[in-house]
mmJSON file of the N, C-alpha and C atoms, coordinates in Angstrom:
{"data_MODEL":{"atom_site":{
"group_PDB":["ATOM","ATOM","ATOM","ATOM","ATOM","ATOM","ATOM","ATOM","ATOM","ATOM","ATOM","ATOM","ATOM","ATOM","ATOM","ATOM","ATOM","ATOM","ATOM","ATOM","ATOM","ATOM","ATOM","ATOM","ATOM","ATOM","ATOM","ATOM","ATOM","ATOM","ATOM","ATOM","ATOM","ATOM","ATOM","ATOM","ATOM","ATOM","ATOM","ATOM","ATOM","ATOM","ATOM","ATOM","ATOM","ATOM","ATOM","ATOM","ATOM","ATOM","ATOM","ATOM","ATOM","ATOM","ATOM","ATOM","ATOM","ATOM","ATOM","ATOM","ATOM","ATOM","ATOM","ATOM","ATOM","ATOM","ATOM","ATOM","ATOM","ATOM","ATOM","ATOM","ATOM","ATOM","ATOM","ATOM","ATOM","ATOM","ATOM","ATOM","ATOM","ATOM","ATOM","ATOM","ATOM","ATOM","ATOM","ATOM","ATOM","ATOM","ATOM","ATOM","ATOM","ATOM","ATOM","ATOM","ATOM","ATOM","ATOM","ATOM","ATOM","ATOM","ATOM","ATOM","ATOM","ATOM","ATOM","ATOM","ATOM","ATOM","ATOM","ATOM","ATOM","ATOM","ATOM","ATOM","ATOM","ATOM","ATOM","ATOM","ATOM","ATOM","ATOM","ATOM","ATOM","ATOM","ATOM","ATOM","ATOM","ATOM","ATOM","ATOM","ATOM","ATOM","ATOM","ATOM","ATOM","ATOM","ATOM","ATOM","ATOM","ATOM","ATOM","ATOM","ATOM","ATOM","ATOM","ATOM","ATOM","ATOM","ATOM","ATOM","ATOM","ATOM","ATOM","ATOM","ATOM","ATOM","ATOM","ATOM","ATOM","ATOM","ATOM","ATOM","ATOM","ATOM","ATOM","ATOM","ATOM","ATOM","ATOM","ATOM","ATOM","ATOM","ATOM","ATOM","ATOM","ATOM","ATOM","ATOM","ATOM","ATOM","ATOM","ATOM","ATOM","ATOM","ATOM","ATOM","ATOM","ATOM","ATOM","ATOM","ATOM","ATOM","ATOM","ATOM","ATOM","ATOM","ATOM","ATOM","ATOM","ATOM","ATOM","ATOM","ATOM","ATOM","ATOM","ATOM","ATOM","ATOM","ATOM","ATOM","ATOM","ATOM","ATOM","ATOM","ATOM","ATOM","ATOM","ATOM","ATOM","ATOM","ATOM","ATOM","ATOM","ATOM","ATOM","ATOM","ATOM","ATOM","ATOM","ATOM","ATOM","ATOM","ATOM","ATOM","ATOM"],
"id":[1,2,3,4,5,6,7,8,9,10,11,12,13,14,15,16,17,18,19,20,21,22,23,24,25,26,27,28,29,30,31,32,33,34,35,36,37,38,39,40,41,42,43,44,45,46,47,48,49,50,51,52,53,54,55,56,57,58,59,60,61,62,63,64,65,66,67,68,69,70,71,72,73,74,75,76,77,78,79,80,81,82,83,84,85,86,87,88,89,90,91,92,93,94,95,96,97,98,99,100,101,102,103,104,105,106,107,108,109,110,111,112,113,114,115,116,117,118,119,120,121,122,123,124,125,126,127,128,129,130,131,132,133,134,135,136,137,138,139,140,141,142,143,144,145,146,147,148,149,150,151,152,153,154,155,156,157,158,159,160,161,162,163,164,165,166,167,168,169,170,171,172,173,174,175,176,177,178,179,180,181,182,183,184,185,186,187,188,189,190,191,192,193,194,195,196,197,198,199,200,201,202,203,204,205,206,207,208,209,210,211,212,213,214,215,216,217,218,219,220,221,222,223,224,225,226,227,228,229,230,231,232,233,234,235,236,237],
"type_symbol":["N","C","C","N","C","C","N","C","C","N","C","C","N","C","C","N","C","C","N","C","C","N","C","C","N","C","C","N","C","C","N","C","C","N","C","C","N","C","C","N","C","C","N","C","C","N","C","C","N","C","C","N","C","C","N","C","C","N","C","C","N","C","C","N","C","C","N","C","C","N","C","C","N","C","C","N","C","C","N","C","C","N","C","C","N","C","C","N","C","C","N","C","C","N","C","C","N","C","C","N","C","C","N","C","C","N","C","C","N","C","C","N","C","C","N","C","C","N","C","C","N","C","C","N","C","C","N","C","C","N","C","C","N","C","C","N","C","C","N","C","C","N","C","C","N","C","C","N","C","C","N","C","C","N","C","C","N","C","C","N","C","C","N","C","C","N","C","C","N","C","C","N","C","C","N","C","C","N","C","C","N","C","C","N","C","C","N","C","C","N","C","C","N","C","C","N","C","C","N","C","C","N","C","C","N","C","C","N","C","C","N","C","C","N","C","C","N","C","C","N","C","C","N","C","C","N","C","C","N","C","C","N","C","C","N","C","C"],
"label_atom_id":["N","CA","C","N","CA","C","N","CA","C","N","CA","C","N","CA","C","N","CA","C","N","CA","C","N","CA","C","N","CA","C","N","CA","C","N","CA","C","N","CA","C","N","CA","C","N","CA","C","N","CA","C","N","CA","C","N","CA","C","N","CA","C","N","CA","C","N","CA","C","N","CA","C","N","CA","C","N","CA","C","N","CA","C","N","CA","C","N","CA","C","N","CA","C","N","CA","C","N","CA","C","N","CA","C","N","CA","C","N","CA","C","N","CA","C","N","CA","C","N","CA","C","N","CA","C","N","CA","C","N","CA","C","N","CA","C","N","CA","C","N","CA","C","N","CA","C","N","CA","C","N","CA","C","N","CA","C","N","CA","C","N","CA","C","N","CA","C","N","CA","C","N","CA","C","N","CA","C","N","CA","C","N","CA","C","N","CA","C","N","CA","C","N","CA","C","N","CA","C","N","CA","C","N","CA","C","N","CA","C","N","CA","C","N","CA","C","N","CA","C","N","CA","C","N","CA","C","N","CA","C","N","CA","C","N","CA","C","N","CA","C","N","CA","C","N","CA","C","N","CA","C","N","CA","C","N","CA","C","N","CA","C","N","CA","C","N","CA","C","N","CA","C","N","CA","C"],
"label_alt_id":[null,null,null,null,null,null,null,null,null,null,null,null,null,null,null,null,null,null,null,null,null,null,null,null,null,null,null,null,null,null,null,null,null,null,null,null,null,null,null,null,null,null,null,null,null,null,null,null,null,null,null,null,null,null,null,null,null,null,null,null,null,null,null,null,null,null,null,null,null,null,null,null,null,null,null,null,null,null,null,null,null,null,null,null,null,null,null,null,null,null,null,null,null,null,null,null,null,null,null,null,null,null,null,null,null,null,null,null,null,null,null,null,null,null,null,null,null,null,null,null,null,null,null,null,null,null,null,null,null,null,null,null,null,null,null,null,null,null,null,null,null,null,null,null,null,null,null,null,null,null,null,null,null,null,null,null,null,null,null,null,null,null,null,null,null,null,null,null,null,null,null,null,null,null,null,null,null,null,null,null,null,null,null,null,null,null,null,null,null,null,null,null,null,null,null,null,null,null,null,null,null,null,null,null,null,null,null,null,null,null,null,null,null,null,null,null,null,null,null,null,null,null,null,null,null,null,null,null,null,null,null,null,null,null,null,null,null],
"label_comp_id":["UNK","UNK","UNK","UNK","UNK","UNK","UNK","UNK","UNK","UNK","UNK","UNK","UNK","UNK","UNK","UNK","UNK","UNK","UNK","UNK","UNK","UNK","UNK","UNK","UNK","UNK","UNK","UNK","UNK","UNK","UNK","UNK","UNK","UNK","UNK","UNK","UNK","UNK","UNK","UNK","UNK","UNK","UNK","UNK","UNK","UNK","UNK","UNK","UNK","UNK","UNK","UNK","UNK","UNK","UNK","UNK","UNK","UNK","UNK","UNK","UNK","UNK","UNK","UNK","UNK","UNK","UNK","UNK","UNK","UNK","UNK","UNK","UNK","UNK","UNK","UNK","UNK","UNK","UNK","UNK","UNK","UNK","UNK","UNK","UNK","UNK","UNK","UNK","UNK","UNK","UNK","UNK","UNK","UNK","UNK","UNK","UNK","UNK","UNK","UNK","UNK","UNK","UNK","UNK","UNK","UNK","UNK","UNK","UNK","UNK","UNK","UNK","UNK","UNK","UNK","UNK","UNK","UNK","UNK","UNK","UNK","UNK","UNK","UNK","UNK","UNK","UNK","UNK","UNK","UNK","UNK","UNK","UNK","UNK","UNK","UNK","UNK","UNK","UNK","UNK","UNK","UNK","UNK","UNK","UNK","UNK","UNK","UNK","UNK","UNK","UNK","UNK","UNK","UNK","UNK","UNK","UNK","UNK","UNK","UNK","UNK","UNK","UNK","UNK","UNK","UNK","UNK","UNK","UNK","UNK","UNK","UNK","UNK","UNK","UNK","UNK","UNK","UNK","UNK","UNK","UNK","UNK","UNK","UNK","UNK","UNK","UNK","UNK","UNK","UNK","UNK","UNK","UNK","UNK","UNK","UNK","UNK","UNK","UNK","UNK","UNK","UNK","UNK","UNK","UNK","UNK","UNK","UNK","UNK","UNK","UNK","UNK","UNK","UNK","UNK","UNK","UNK","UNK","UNK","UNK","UNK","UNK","UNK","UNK","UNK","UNK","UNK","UNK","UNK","UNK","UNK","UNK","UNK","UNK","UNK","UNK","UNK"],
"label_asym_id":["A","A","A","A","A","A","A","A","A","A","A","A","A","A","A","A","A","A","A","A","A","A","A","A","A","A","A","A","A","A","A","A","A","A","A","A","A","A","A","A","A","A","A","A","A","A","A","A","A","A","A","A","A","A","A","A","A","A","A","A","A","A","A","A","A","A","A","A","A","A","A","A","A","A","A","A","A","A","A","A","A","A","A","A","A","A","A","A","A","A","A","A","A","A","A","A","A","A","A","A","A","A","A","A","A","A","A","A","A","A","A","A","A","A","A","A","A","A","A","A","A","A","A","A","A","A","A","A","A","A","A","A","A","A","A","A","A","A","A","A","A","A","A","A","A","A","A","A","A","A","A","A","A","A","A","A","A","A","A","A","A","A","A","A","A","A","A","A","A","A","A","A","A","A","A","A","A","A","A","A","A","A","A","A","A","A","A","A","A","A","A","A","A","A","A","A","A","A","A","A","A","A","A","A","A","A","A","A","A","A","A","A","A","A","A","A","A","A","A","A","A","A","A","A","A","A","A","A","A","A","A","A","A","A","A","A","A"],
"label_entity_id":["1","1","1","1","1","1","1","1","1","1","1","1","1","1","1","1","1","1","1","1","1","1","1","1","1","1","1","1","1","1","1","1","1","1","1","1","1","1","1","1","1","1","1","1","1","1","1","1","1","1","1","1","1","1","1","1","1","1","1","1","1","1","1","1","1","1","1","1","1","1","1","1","1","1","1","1","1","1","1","1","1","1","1","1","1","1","1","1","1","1","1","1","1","1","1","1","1","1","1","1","1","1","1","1","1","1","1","1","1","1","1","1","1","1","1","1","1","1","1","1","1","1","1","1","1","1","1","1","1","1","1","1","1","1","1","1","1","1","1","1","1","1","1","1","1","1","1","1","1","1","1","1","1","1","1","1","1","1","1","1","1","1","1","1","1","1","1","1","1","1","1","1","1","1","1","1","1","1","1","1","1","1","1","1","1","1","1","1","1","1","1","1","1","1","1","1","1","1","1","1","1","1","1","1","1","1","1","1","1","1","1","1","1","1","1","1","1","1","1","1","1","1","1","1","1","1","1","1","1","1","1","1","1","1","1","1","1"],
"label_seq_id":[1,1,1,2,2,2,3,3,3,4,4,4,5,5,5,6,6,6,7,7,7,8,8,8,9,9,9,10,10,10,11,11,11,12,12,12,13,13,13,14,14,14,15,15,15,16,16,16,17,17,17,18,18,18,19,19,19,20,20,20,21,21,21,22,22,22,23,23,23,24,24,24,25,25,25,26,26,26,27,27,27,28,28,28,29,29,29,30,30,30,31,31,31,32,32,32,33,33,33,34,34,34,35,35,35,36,36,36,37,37,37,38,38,38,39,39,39,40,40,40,41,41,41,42,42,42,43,43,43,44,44,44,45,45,45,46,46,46,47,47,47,48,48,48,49,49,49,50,50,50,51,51,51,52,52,52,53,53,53,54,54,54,55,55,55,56,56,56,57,57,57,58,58,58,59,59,59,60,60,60,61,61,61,62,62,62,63,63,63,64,64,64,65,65,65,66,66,66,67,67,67,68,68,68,69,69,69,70,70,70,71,71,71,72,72,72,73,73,73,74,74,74,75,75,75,76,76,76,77,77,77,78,78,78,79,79,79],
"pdbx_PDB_ins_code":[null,null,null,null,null,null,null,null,null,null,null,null,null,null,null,null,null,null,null,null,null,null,null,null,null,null,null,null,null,null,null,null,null,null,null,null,null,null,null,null,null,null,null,null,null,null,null,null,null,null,null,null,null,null,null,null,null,null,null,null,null,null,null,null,null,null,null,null,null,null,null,null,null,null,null,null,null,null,null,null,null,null,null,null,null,null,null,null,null,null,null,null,null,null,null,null,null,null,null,null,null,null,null,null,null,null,null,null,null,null,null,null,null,null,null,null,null,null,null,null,null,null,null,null,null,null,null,null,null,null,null,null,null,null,null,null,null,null,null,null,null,null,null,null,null,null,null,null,null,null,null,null,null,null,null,null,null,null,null,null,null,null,null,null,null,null,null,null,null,null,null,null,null,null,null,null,null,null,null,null,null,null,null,null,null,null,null,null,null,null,null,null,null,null,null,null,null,null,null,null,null,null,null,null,null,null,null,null,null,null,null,null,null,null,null,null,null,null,null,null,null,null,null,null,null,null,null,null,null,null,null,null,null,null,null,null,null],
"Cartn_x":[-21.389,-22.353,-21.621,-22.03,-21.787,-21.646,-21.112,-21.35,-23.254,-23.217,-24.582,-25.691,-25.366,-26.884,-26.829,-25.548,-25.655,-26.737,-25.918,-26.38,-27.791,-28.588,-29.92,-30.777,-29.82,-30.929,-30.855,-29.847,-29.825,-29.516,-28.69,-28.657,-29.968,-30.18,-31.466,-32.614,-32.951,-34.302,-33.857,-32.808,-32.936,-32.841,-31.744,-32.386,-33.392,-34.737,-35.922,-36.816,-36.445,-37.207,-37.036,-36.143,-35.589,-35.459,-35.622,-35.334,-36.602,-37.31,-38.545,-37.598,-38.68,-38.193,-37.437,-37.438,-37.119,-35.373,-35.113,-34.294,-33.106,-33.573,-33.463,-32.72,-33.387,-33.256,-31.916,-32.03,-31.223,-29.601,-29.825,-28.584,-27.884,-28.805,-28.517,-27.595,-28.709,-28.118,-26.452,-26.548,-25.144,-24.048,-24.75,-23.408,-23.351,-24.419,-24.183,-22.787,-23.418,-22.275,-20.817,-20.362,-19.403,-18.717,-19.482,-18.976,-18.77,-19.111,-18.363,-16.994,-16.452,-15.008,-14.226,-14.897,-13.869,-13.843,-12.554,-12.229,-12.634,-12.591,-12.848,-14.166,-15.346,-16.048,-16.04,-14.491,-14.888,-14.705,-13.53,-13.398,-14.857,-15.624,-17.052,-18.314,-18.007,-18.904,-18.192,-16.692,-16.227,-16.758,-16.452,-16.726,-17.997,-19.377,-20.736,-20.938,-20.504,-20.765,-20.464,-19.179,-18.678,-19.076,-19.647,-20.471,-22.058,-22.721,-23.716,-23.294,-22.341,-22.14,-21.682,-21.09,-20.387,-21.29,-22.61,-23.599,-24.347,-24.254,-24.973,-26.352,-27.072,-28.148,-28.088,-27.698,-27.016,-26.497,-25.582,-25.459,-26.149,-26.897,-27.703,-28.755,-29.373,-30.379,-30.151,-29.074,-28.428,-27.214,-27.022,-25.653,-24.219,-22.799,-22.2,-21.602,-22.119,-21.708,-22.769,-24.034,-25.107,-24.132,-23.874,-23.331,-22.478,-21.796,-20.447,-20.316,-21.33,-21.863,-22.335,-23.441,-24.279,-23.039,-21.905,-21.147,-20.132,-19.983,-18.531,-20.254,-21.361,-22.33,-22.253,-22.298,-22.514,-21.27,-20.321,-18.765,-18.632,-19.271,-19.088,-19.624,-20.855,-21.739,-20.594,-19.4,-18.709,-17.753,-17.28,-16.222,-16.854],
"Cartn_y":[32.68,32.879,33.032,33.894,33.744,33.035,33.032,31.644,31.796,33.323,33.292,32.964,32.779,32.982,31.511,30.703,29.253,28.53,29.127,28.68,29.17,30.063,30.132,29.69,29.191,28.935,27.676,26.963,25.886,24.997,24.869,24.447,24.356,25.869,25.417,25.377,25.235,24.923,22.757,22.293,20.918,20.632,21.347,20.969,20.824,22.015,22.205,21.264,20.978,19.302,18.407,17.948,17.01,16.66,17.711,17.642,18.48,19.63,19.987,21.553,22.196,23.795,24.125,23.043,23.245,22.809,21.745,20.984,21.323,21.949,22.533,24.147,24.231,26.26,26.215,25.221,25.124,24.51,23.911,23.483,24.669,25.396,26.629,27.612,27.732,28.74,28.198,26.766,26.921,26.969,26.628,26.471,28.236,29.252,30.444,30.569,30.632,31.058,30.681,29.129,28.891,29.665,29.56,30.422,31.867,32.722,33.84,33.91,32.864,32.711,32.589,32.393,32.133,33.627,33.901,35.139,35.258,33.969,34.157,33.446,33.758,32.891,31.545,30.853,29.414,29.254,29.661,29.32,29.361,30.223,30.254,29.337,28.924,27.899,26.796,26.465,25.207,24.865,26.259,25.78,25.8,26.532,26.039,24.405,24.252,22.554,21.626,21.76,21.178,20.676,21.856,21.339,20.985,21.217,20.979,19.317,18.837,17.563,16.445,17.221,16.732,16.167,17.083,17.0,15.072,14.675,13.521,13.37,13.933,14.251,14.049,14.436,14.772,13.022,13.007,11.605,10.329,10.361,9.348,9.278,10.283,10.489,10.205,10.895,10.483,9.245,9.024,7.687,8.73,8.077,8.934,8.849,8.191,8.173,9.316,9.517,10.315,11.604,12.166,13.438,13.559,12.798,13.513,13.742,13.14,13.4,14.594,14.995,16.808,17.619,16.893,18.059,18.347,17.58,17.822,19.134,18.486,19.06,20.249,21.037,22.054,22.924,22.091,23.234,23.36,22.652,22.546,24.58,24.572,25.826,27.328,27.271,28.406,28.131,27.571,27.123,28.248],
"Cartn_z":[81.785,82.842,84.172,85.018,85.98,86.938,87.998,89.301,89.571,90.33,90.663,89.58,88.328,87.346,87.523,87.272,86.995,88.226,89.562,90.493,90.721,90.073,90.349,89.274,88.286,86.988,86.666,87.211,86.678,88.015,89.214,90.737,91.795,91.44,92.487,92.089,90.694,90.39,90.023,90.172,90.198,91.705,92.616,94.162,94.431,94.009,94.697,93.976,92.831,92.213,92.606,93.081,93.506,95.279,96.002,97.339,98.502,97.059,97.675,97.779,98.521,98.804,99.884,100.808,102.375,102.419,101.356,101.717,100.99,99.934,97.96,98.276,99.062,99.648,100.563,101.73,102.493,102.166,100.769,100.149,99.054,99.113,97.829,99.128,99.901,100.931,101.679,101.823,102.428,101.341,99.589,98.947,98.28,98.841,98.645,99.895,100.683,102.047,101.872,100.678,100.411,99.389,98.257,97.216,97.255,98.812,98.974,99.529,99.53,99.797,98.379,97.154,96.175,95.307,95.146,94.89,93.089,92.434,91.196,90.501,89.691,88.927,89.261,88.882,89.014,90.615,91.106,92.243,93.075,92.617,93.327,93.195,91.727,91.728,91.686,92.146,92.863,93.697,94.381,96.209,96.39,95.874,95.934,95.43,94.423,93.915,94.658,95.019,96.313,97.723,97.669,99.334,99.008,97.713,97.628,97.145,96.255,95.953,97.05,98.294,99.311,100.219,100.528,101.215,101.21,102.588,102.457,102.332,102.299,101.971,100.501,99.069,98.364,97.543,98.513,97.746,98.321,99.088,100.008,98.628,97.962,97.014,96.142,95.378,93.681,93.917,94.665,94.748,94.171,94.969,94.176,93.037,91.471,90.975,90.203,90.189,89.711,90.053,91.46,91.637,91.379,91.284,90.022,88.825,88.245,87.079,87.074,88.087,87.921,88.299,89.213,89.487,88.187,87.431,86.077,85.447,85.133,84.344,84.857,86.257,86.471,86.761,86.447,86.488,85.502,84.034,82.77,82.352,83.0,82.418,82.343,83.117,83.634,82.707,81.947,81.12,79.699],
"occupancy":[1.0,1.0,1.0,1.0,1.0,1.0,1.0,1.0,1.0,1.0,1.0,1.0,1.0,1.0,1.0,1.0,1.0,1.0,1.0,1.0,1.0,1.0,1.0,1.0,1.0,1.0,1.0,1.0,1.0,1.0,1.0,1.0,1.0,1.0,1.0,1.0,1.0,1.0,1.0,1.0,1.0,1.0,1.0,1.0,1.0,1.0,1.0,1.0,1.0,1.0,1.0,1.0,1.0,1.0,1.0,1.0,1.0,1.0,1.0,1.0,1.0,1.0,1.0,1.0,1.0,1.0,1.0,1.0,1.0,1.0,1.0,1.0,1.0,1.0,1.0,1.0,1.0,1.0,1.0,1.0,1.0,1.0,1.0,1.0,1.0,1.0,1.0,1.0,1.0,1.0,1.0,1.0,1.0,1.0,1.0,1.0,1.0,1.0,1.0,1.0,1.0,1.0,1.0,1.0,1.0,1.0,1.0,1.0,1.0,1.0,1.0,1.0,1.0,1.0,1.0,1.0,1.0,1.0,1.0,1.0,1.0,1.0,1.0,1.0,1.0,1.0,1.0,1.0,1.0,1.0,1.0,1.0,1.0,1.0,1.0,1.0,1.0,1.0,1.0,1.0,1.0,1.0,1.0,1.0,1.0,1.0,1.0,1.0,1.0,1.0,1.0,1.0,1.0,1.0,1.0,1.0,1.0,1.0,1.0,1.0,1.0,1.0,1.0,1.0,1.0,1.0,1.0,1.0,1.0,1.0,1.0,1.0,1.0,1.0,1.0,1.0,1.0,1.0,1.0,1.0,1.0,1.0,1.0,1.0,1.0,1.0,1.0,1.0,1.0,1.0,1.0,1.0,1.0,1.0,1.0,1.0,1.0,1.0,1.0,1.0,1.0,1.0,1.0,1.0,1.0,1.0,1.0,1.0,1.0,1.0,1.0,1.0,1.0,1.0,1.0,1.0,1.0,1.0,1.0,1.0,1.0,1.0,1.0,1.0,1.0,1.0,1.0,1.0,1.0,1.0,1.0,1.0,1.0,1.0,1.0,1.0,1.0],
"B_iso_or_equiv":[0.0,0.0,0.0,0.0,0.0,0.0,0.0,0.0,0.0,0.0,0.0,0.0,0.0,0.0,0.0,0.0,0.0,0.0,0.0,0.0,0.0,0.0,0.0,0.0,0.0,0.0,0.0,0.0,0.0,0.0,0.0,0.0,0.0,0.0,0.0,0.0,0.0,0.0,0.0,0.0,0.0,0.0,0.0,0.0,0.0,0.0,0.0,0.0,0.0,0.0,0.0,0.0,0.0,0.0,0.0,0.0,0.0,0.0,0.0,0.0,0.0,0.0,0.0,0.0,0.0,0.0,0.0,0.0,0.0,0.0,0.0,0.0,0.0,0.0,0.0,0.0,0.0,0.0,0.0,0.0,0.0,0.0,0.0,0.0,0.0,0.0,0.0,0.0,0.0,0.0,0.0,0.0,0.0,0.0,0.0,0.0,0.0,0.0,0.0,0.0,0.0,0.0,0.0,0.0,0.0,0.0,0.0,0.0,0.0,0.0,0.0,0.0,0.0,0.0,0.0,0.0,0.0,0.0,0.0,0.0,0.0,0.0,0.0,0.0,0.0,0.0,0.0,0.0,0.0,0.0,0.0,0.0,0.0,0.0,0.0,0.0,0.0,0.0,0.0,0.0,0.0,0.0,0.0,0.0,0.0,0.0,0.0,0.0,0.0,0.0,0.0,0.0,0.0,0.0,0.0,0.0,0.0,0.0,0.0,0.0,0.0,0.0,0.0,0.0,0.0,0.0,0.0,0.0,0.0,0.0,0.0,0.0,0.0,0.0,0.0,0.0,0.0,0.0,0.0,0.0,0.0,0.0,0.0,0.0,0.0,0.0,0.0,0.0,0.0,0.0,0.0,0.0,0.0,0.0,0.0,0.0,0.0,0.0,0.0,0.0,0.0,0.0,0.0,0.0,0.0,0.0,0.0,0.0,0.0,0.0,0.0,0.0,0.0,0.0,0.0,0.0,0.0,0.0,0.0,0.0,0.0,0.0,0.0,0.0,0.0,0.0,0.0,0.0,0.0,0.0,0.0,0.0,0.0,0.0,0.0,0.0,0.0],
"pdbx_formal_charge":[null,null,null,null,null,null,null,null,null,null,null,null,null,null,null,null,null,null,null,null,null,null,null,null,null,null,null,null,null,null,null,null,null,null,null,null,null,null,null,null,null,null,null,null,null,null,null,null,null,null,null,null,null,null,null,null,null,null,null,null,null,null,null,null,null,null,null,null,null,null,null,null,null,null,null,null,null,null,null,null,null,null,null,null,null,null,null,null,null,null,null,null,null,null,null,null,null,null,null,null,null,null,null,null,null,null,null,null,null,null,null,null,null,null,null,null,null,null,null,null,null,null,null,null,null,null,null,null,null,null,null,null,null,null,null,null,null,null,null,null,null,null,null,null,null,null,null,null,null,null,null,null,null,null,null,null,null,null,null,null,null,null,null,null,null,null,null,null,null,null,null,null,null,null,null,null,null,null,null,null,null,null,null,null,null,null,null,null,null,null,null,null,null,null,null,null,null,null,null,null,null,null,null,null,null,null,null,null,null,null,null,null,null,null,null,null,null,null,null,null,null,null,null,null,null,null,null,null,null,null,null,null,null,null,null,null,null],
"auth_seq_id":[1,1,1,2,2,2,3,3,3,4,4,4,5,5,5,6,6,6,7,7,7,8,8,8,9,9,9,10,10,10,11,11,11,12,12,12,13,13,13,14,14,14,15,15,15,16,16,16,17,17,17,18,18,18,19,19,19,20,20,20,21,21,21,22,22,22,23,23,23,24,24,24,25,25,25,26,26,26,27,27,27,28,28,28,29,29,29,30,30,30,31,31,31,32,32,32,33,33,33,34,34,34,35,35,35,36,36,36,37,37,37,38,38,38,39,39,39,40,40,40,41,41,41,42,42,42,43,43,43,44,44,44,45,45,45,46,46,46,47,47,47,48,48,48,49,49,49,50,50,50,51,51,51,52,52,52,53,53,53,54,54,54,55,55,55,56,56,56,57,57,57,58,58,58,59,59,59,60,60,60,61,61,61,62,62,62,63,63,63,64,64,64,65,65,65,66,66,66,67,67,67,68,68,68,69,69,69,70,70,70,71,71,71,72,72,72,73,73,73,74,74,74,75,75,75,76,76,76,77,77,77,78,78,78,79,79,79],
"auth_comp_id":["UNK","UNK","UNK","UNK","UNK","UNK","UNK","UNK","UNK","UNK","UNK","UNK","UNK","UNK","UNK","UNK","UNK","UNK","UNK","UNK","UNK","UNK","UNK","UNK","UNK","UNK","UNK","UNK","UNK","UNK","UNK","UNK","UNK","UNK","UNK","UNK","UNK","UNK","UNK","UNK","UNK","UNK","UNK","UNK","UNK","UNK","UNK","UNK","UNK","UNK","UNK","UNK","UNK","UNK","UNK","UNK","UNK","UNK","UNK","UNK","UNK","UNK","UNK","UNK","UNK","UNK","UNK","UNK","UNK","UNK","UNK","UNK","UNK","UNK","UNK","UNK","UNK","UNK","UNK","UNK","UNK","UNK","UNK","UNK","UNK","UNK","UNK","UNK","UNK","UNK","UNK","UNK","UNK","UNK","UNK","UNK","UNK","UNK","UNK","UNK","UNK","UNK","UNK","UNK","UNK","UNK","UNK","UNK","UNK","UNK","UNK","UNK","UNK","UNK","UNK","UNK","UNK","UNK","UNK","UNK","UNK","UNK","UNK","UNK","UNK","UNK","UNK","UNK","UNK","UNK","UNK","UNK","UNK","UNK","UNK","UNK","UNK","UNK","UNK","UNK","UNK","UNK","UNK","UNK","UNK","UNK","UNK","UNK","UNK","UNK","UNK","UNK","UNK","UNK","UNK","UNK","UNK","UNK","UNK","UNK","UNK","UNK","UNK","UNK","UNK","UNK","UNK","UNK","UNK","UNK","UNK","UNK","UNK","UNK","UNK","UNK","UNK","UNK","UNK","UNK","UNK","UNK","UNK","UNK","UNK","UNK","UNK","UNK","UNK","UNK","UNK","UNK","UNK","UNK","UNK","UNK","UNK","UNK","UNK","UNK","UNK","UNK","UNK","UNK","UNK","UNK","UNK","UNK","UNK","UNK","UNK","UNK","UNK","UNK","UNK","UNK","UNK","UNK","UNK","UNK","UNK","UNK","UNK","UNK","UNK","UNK","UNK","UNK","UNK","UNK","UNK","UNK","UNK","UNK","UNK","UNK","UNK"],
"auth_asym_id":["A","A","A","A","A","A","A","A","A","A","A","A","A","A","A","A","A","A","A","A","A","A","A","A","A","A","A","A","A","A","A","A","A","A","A","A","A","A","A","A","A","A","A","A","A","A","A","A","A","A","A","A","A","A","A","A","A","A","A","A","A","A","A","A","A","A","A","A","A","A","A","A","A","A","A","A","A","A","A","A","A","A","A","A","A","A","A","A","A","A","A","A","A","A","A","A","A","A","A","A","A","A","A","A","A","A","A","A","A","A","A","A","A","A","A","A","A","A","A","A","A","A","A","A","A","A","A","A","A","A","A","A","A","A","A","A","A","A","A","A","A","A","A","A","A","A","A","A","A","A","A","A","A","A","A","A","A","A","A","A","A","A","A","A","A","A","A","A","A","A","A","A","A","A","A","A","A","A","A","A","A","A","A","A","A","A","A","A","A","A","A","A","A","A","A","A","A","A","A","A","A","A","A","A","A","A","A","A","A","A","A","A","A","A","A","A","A","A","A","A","A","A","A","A","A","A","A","A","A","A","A","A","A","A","A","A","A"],
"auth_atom_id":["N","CA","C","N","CA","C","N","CA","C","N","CA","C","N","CA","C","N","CA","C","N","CA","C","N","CA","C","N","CA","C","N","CA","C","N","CA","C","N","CA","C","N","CA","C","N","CA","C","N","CA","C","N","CA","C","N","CA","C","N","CA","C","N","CA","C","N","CA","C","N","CA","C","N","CA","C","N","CA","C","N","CA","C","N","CA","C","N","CA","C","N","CA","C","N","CA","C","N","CA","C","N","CA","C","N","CA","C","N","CA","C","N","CA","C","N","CA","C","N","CA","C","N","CA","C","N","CA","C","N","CA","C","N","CA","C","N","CA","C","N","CA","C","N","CA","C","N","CA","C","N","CA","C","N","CA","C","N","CA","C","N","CA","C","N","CA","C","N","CA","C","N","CA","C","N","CA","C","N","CA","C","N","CA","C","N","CA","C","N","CA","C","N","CA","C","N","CA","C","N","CA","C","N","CA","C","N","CA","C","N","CA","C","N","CA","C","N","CA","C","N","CA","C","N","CA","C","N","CA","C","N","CA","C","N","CA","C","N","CA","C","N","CA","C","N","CA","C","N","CA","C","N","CA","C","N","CA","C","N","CA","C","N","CA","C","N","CA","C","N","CA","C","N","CA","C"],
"pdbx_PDB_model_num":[1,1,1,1,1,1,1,1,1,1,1,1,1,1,1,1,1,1,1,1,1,1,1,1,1,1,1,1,1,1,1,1,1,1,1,1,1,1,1,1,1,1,1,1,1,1,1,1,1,1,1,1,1,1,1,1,1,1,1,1,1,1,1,1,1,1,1,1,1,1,1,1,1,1,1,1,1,1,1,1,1,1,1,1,1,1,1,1,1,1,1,1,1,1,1,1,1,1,1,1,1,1,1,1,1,1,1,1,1,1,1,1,1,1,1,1,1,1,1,1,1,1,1,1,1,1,1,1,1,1,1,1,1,1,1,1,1,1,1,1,1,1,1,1,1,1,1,1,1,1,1,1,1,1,1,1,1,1,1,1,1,1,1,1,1,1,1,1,1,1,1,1,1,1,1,1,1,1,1,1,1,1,1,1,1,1,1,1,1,1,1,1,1,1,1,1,1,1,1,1,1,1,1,1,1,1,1,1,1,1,1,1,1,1,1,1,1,1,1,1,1,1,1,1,1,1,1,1,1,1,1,1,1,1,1,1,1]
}}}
C-alpha cells in the first residue's frame, strides 16, 4: 500500500473517530504537509506518523504508551 492509501484508509478515519473532524482533518493535513518531504513510501509515512504521533494533542488523549503502539501498527501496513 501506499503512504497516501494507508494514510486515508486507515489514519484518518481513526483521527476523525477519535478527535472529531476538526481536530482529525487538521492532524491529517499537517502530517500530509510532512510526508511531502520524504522522497520514498516509507520515508513518507515516517514522517506523517511522526508528527501525527508527536503531536500533544495526540498523546495528551492516547497516553504515550497507546501511541506508540498505533504508531509501530501504522508503519507496520507499508512493510
Amino acid at each position: 500500500m501506499e503512504a497516501k492509501t494507508i494514510k486515508e484508509t486507515v489514519i484518518k478515519p481513526k483521527l476523525i473517530e477519535i478527535f472529531g473532524n476538526t481536530i482529525g482533518n487538521s492532524l491529517v493535513t499537517k502530517a500530509t504537509l510532512a510526508g511531502m518531504r520524504g522522497n520514498s513510501e516509507q520515508e513518507k509515512l515516517e514522517l506523517m506518523v511522526e508528527v501525527i504521533c508527536s503531536n500533544p494533542i495526540v498523546i495528551g488523549m492516547w497516553g504515550a504508551a497507546q501511541t506508540e503502539k498505533l504508531k509501530r501498527e501504522w508503519l507496520q501496513y507499508l512493510v
